[in-house]
Each structure stands twice: as structure tokens, then as C-alpha cells.
N, C-alpha and C positions, 0 to 999 in steps of 0.2 A: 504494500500500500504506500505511494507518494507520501511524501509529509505533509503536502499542504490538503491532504485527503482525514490527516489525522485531528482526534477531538485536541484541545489544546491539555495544558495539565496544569493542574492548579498551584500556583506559585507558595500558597498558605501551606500547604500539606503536602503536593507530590502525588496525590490523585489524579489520574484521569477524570477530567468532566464529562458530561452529559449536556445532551440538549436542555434548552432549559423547559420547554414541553413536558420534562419529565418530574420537574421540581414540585413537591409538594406544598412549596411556598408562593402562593402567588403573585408575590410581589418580589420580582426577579427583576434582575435591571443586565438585560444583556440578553445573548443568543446562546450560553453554554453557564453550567453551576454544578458546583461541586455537591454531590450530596455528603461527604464524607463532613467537608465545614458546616454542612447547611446541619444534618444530624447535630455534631458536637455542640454549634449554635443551641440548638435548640434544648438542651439539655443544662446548659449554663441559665 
């Protein structure tokens, strides 16, 4: 897969992101969100 085919990775944590379609938050500011930060977020 090209690179510019790939999801980006989150600079917080080193996760791969996700569309943000997929985000259980809906109030997402962007085209891709980490759920690994969005989880942790949400738990603080």
C-alpha cells in the first residue's frame, strides 16, 4: 500500500487513526481520530 494510501498515526500515542465516521464522539474536528486518545479521554 503507497503511503499516501495510509490512515495517518496519531502523534499523542503512536496509534493508527481511523476515519472519523467511526468516532463515537460526535464532535470530531477533522477527517481521521484516534480512538485509543478518544477512549483514554474519556475515562479521565
Amino acid at each position: 500500500m503507497p503511503d499516501d494510501e495510509r490512515p495517518p498515526i496519531c502523534a499523542r500515542c503512536g496509534v493508527t487513526m481511523v476515519p472519523a465516521a467511526l468516532s463515537a464522539d460526535e464532535a470530531h474536528g477533522g477527517d481521521w481520530v484516534c480512538l485509543e486518545c478518544e477512549e483514554l479521554d474519556e475515562d479521565e
